[in-house]
SEGU-962681 format. One line per 2 residues: their letters; for each residue z, y, x of C-alpha. Coordinates in steps of 0.02 Angstrom, whole numbers, m for minus. Layout:
<recs>
a> Z Y X ~ ... $
</recs>
This chain:
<recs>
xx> 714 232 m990 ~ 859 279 m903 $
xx> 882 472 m844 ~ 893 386 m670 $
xx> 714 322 m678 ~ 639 462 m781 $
xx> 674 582 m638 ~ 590 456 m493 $
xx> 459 360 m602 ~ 294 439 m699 $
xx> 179 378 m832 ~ 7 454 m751 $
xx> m57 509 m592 ~ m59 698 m658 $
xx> 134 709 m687 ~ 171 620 m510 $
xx> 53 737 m412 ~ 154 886 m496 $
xx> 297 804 m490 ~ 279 784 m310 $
xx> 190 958 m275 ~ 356 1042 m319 $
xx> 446 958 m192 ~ 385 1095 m81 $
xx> 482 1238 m129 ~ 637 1125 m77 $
xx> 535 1074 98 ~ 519 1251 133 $
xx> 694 1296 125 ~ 714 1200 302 $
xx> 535 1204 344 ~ 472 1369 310 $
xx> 284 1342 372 ~ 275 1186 272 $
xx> 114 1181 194 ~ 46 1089 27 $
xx> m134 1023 55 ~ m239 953 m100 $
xx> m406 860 m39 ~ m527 810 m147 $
xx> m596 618 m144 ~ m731 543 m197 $
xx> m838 577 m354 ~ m714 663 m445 $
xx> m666 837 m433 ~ m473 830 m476 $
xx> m438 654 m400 ~ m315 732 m260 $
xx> m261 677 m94 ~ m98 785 m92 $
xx> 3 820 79 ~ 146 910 122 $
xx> 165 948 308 ~ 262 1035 442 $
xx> 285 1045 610 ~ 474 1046 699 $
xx> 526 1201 706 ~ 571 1210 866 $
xx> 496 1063 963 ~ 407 926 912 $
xx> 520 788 945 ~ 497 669 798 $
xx> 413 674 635 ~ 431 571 489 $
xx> 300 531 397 ~ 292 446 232 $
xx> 142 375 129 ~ 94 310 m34 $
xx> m22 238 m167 ~ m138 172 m39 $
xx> m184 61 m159 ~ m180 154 m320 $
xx> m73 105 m450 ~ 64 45 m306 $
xx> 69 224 m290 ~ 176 258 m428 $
xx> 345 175 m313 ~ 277 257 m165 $
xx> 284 423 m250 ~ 484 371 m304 $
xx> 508 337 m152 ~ 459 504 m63 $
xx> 571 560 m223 ~ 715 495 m152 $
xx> 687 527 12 ~ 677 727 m46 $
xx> 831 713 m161 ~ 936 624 m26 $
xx> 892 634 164 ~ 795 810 182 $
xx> 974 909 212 ~ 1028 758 338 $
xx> 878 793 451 ~ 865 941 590 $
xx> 704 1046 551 ~ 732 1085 741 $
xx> 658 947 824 ~ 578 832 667 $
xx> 429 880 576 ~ 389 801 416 $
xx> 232 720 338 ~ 219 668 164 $
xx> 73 589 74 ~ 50 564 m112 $
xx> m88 448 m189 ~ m205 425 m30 $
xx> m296 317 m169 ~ m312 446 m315 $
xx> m428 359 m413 ~ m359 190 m410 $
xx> m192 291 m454 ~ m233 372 m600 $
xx> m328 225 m676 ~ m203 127 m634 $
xx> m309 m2 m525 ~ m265 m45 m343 $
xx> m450 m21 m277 ~ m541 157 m245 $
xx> m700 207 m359 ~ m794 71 m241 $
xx> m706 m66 m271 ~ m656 m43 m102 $
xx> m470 m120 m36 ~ m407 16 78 $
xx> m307 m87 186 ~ m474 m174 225 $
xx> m570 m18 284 ~ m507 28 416 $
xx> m603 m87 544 ~ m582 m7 730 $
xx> m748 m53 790 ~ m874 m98 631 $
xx> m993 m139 765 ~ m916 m292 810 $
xx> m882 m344 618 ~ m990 m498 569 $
xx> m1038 m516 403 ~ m970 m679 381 $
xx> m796 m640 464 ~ m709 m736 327 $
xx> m817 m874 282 ~ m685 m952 179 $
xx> m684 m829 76 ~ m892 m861 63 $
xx> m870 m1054 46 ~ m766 m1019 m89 $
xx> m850 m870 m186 ~ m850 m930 m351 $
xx> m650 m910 m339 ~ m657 m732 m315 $
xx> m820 m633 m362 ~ m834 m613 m561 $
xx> m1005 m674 m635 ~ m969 m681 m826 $
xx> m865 m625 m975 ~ m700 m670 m1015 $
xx> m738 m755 m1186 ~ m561 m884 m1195 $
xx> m425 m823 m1059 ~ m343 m1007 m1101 $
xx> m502 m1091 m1053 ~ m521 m956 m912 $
xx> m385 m1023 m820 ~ m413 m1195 m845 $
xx> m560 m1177 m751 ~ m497 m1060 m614 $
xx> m349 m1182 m607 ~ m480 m1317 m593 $
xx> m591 m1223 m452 ~ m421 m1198 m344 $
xx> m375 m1358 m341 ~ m556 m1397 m269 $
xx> m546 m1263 m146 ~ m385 m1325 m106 $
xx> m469 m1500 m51 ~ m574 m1416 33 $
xx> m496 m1264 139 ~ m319 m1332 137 $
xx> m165 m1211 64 ~ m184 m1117 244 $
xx> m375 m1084 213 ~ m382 m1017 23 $
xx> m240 m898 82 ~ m335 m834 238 $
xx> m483 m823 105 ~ m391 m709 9 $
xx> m279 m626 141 ~ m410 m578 255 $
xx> m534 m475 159 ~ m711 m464 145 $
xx> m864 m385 181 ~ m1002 m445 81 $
xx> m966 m453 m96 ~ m963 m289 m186 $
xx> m888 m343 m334 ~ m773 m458 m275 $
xx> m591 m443 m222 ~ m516 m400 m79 $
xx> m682 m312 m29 ~ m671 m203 132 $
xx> m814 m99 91 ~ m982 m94 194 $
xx> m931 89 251 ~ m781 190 285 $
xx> m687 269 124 ~ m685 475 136 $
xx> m475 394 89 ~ m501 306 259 $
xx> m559 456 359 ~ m427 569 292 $
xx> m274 454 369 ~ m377 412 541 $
xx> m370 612 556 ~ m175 617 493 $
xx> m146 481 619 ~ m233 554 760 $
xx> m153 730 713 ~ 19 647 713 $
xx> m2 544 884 ~ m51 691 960 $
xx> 62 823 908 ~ 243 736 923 $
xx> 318 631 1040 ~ 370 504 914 $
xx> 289 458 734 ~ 412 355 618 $
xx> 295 307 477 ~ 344 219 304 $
xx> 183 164 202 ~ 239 115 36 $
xx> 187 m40 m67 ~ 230 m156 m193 $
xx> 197 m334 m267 ~ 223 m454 m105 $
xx> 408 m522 m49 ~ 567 m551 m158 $
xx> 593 m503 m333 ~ 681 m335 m337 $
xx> 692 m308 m151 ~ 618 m207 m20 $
xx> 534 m296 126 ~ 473 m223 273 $
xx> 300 m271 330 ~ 259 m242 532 $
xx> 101 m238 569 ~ 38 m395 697 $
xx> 36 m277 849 ~ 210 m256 840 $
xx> 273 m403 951 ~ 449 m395 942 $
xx> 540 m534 888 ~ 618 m523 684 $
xx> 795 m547 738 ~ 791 m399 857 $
xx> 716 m294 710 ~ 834 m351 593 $
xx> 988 m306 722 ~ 901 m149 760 $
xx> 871 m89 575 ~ 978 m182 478 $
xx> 860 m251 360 ~ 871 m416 257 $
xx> 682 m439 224 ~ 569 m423 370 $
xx> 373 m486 375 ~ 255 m492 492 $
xx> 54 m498 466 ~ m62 m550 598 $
xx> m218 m475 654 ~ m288 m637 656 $
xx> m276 m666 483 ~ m306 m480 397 $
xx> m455 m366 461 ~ m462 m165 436 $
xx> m276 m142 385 ~ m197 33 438 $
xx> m49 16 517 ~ m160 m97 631 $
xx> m277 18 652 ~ m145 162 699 $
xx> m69 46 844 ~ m249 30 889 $
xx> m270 228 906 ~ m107 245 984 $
xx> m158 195 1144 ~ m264 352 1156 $
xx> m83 415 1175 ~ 10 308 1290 $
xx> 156 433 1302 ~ 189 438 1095 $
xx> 299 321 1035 ~ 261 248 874 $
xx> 349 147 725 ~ 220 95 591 $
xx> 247 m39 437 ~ 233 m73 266 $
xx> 375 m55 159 ~ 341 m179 2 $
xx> 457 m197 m162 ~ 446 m367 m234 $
xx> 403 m410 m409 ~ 334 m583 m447 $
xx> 428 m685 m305 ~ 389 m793 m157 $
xx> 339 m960 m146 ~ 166 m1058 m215 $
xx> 192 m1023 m381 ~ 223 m830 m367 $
xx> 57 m828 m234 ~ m47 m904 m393 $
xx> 27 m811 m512 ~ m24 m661 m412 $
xx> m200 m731 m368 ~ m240 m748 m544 $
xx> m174 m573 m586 ~ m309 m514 m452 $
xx> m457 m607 m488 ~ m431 m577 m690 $
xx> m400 m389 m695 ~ m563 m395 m585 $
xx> m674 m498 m698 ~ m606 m389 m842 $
xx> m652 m225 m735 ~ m841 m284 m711 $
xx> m873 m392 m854 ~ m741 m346 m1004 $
xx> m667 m464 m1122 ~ m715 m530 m1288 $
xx> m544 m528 m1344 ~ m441 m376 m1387 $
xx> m282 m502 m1338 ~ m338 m572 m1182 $
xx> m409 m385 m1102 ~ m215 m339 m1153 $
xx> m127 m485 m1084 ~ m235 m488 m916 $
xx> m187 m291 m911 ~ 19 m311 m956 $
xx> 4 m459 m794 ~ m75 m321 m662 $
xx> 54 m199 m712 ~ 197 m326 m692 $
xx> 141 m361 m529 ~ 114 m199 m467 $
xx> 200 m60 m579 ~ 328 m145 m699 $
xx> 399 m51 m816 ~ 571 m136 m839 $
xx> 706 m30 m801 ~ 788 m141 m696 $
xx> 662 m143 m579 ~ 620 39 m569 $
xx> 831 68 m548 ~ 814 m79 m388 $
xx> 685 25 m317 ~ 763 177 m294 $
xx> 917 104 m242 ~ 809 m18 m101 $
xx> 711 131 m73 ~ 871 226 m40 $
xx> 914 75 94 ~ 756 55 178 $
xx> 732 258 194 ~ 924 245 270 $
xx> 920 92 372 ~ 745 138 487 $
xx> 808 335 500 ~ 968 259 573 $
xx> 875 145 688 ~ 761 264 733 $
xx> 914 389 785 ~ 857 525 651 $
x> 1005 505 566 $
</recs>
């Protein structure tokens, strides 16, 4: 490993949390009330939601706020990424009107065991459903018509035969649902099975309630919220995309001419329920006068196209299965476990050097946009 990714990238959740607490004593040098926070979650005493904060210091114009590891082990690039942002943008910004908001590992569990769900099996960008009172049980009944796909029932005996079979039960579900349908299945999330994947979770995460208070704290505090949630797996290999959230209705060119940015995606609210940077368009209109930038920020690793969506669909479903039900083989448990961290943390250095310098570029091109910079 390169000196270049040994000072961004960390092997466990423990060194990144320290690594990013001591960004603080360099914070405080422009924001002297900046504060470190360190919230417990869940069942576990030292699994940390970790936030450094601080107002302008003069008025509260802007304030940037970054987050990360929203789903676990993706934390690990978000955490770089806040690196970088530390390293090479805090001396270009004016403590005067911008306050700052940084957020390591809002999934610490997931983080540290290097899985992308919390302790519940829970998808946090599923649980954060506006109104649960109008969420139907069967509010993706592909997914149901289909559960055999994607809720583990067994023991993975043969990974070879394995996939034969799940190869054989897509192609089913594929004459059934259509390309469209089996990716709304899995896109979507779900509400019923516990154990399967992309679960939303029958009740809101404690993760969930800390952002809804960050995000109300934020909208009502500043005048404008610039917010970069980092992610990785989905979009090109070795690139950042940026993901805006389906309330955002401005057309892709005019984002791309506005920001400058190569990759831009756009989800739909139609097609995903209880994601958060919905949900914090959603509680923005509490605050009609705050204006608000909100998206995804996503670093490729397995590609685009049909194959790369299997590939990735397999990765999920099989690091689940092996999570509930284990493995037989030593070789197959390590194979299914080298696949989720390819997709999600990969540990080439080629990819770890792309992400700091896309990071670098993303961080740069929305600051700009957003006149910060």
């Amino acid at each position: 490993m390169s000196s270049t990714t040994k000072h961004y990238f960390s092997q466990d959740f423990e060194q990144s949390r320290e690594t990013f607490r001591g960004h603080l004593e360099k914070i405080k040098k422009k924001w002297p009330d900046a504060e470190l926070t360190s919230t417990s979650i869940g069942k576990e005493q030292d699994n940390t939601i970790d936030m450094i904060y601080s107002q302008a210091t003069g008025k509260n114009e802007n304030v940037i706020f970054m987050s990360s590891g929203e789903h676990g082990i993706e934390g690990y690039a978000g955490a770089a990424s806040i690196h970088v942002f530390v390293d090479e943008f805090l001396d270009k910004i004016d403590p005067e009107n911008n306050g700052i908001c940084l957020i390591h590992a809002l999934n610490p569990w997931g983080m540290r065991n290097f899985r992308r769900v919390t302790e519940n099996n829970v998808d946090l960008n599923r649980n954060y459903v506006y109104n649960r009172s109008e969420l139907l049980e069967d509010v993706n009944k592909k997914y149901e018509n289909e559960e055999e796909l994607f809720v583990p029932s067994h023991t993975i005996k043969d990974l070879k035969k394995e996939k034969a079979k799940l190869y054989t039960d897509l192609s089913k579900a594929l004459a059934r649902e259509g390309y469209s349908g089996v990716k709304q299945a899995k896109g979507m999330g779900q509400f019923e099975f516990e154990k399967g994947v992309y679960y939303g979770g029958k009740n809101v995460e404690e993760n969930t309630l800390f952002l809804k208070r960050v995000q109300q704290d934020l909208l009502g505090n500043f005048q404008r919220v610039i917010h970069m949630d980092w992610h990785t797996a989905l979009g090109p290999s070795n690139e950042v995309a940026m993901v805006l959230p389906g309330t955002d209705s401005r057309d892709t060119e005019e984002v791309k001419d506005k920001y400058g940015m190569k990759n831009i995606v756009r989800s739909s609210t139609d097609t995903i329920k209880g994601d958060s940077n919905n949900h914090f368009y959603l509680v923005k209109e509490d605050y009609p006068e705050t204006y608000l930038f909100s998206a995804l920020f996503e670093f490729g690793t397995f590609g685009e196209g049909k194959k790369a969506e299997l590939r990735e669909l397999m990765t999920i479903v099989f690091e689940n299965q092996l999570y509930w039900e284990g493995a037989e083989k030593e070789e197959d448990r390590q194979y299914i476990m080298d696949e989720f961290m390819a997709m999600f943390y990969p540990q080439e250095e080629e990819w770890q050097e792309d992400v700091i310098k896309e990071a670098r570029y993303a961080i740069e091109s929305l600051l700009k946009g957003e006149k910060v910079l």
